[in-house]
C-alpha positions in Angstrom: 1.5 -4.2 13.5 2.7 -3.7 9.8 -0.3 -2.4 7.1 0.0 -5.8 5.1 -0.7 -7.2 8.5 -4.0 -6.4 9.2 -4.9 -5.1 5.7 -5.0 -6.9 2.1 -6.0 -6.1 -1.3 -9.3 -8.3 -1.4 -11.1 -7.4 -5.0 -11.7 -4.7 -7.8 -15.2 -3.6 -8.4 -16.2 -2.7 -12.2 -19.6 -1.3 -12.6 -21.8 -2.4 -16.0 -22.3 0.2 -18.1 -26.0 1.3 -19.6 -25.5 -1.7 -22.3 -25.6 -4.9 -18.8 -24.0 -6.9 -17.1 -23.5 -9.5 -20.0 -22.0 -6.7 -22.3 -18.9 -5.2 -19.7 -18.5 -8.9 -18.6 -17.7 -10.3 -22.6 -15.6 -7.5 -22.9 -13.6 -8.3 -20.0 -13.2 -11.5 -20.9 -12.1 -10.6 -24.5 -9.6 -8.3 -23.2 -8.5 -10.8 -20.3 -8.3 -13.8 -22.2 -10.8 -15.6 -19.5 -14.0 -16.7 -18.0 -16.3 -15.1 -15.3 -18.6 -17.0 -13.4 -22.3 -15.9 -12.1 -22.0 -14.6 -8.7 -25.0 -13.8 -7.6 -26.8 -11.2 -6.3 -26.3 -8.8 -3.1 -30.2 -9.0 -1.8 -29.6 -6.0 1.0 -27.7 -3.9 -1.9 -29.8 -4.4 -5.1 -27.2 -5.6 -7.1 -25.8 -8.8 -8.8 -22.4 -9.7 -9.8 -19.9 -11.9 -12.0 -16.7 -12.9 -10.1 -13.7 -13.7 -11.7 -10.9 -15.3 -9.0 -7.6 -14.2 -9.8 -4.1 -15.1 -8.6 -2.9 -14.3 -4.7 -6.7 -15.0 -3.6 -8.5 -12.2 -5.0 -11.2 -11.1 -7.3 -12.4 -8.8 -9.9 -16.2 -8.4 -10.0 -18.8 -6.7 -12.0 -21.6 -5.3 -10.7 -24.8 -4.4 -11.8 -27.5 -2.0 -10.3 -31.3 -3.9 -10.2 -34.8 -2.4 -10.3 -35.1 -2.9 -6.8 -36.1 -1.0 -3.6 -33.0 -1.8 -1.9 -31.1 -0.5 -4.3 -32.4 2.7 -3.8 -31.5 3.0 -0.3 -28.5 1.2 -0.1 -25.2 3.1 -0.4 -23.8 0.7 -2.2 -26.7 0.5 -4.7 -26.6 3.9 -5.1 -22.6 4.0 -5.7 -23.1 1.4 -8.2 -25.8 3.3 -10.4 -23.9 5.9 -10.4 -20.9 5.0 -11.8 -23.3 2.4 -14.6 -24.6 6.0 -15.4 -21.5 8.0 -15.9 -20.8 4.9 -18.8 -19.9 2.4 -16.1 -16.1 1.4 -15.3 -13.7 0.9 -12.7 -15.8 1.4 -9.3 -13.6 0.9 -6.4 -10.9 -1.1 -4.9 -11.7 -2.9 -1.8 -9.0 -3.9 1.4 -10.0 -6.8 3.5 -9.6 -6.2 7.3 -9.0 -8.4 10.4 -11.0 -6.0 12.9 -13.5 -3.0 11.9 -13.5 -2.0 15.3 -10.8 0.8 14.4 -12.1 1.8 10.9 -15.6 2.6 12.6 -14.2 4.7 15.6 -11.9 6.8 13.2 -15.1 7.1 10.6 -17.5 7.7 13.3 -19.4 5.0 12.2 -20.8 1.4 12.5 -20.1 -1.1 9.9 -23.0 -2.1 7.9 -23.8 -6.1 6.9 -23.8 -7.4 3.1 -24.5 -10.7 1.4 -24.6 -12.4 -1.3 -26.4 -15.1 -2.5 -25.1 -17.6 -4.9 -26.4 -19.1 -7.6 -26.6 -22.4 -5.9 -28.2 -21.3 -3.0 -25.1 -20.7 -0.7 -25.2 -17.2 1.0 -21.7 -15.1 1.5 -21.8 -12.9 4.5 -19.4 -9.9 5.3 -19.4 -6.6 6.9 -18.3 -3.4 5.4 -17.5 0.4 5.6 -16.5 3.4 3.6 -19.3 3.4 0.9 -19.8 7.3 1.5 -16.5 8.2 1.4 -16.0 6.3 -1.6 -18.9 8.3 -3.1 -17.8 11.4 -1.9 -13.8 10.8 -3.7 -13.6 7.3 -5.7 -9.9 7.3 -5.4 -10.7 6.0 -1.4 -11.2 2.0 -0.9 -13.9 0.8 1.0 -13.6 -2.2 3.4 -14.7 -5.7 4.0 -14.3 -8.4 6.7 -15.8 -11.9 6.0 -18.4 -13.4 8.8 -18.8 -16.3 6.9 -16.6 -20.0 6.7 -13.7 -20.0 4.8 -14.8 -22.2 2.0 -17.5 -19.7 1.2 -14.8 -16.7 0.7 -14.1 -15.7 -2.5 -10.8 -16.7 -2.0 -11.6 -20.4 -2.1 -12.3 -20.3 -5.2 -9.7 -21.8 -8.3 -8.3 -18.8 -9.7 -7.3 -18.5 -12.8 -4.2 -17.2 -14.4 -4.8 -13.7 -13.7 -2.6 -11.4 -12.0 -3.3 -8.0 -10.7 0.2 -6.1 -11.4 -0.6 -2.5 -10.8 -3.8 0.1 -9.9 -3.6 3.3 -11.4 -5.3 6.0 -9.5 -6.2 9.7 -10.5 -6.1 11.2 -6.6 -3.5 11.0 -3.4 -1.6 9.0 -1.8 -1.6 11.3 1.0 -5.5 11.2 1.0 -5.7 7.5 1.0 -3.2 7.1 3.6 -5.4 8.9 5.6 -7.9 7.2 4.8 -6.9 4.0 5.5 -5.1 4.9 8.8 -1.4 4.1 7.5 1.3 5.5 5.4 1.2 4.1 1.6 3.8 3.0 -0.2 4.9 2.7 -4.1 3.9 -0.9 -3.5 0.3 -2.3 -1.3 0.0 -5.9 -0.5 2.2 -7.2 -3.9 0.5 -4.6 -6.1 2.4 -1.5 -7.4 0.2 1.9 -7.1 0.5 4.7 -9.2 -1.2 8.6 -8.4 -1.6 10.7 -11.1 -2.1 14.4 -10.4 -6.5 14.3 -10.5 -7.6 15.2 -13.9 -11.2 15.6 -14.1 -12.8 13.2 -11.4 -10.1 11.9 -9.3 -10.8 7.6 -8.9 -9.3 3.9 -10.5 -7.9 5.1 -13.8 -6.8 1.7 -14.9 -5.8 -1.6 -14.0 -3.0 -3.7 -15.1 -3.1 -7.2 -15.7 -0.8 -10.3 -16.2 -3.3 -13.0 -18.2 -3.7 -15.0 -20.7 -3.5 -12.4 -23.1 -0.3 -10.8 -22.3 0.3 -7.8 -20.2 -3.2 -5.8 -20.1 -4.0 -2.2 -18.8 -8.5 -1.9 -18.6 
């Protein structure tokens, strides 16, 4: 079975920076040309997010890090305020699986449970893996697989005229291959990659956009 098969681009994770949530959320949607919408908030994780449904069934999020106990021992949490105190910015891109059962015996782990609890009371459940290794190289994706109903998925939601055209990464493609189990390409699920040579902290150096407002690099 083919990578696109079993694996699909689900969402792009921003982290707030030191200013809030509100601030790198209006700035999105200035450069964007678009609307976010309250996500909610990850109660096992210590964080909250704004979602922003975009063409081909994803998402862009932004999340921020709360003053919360979970937050201090969840990976996740601890990714998050991390990246909010290096200035805040492109976090991670995420791959949506069919099966974990592979991912955990090549990582040597178990797959841990998220959630997220929306405004209107409606709770989003999914498993997921690679936090660490995220951590540990930021140019690596971490995974999900949905638990819940369909019509509670992101991907039910109306997007709006937002396209992700390309992901720019500071890193490897050799790495990432190996870290996803398969041999990238110039091209993953409909969205072009590009590697740069790591500069500094290797990671998401930008993202392109088709949108309202033209042709968009953030």
């Amino acid at each position: 079975m083919g990578l696109n098969a079993v694996m699909r681009l689900s969402n792009l994770s921003f982290a707030a920076g030191p200013d809030g949530l509100a601030a790198a959320v209006g700035r999105l949607e200035d450069a964007l040309g678009v609307d976010f919408r309250d996500g909610g908030f990850h109660p096992s994780f210590g964080t909250r997010n704004n979602i922003l449904s975009v063409a081909d069934g994803r998402y862009i999020e932004v999340v921020e890090v709360l003053e919360h106990p979970a937050a201090e021992k969840a990976v996740f949490g601890q990714a998050v305020r991390a990246r909010t105190e290096l200035g805040g910015g492109w976090l991670a891109w995420v791959l949506n699986v069919e099966d974990m059962s592979p991912l955990e015996e090549r990582l040597e782990r178990k797959a841990v449970r998220g959630s997220r609890q929306f405004p209107d009371g409606r709770r989003l459940e999914w498993q997921q893996i690679g936090i660490k290794g995220l951590m540990a190289d930021p140019q690596l994706p971490f995974f999900v697989k949905w638990t819940s109903e369909p019509d509670l998925w992101p991907s039910a939601l109306p997007p709006e005229d937002v396209e992700i055209l390309e992901i720019r990464l500071s890193g490897s493609p050799e790495r990432v291959s190996e870290w996803i189990g398969e041999e990238l390409g110039p091209v993953f699920d409909g969205v072009a990659l590009a590697f740069n040579s790591p500069n500094g902290n290797p990671g998401i150096e930008a993202v392109t956009f088709r949108c309202p407002n033209g042709i968009v690099t953030i």
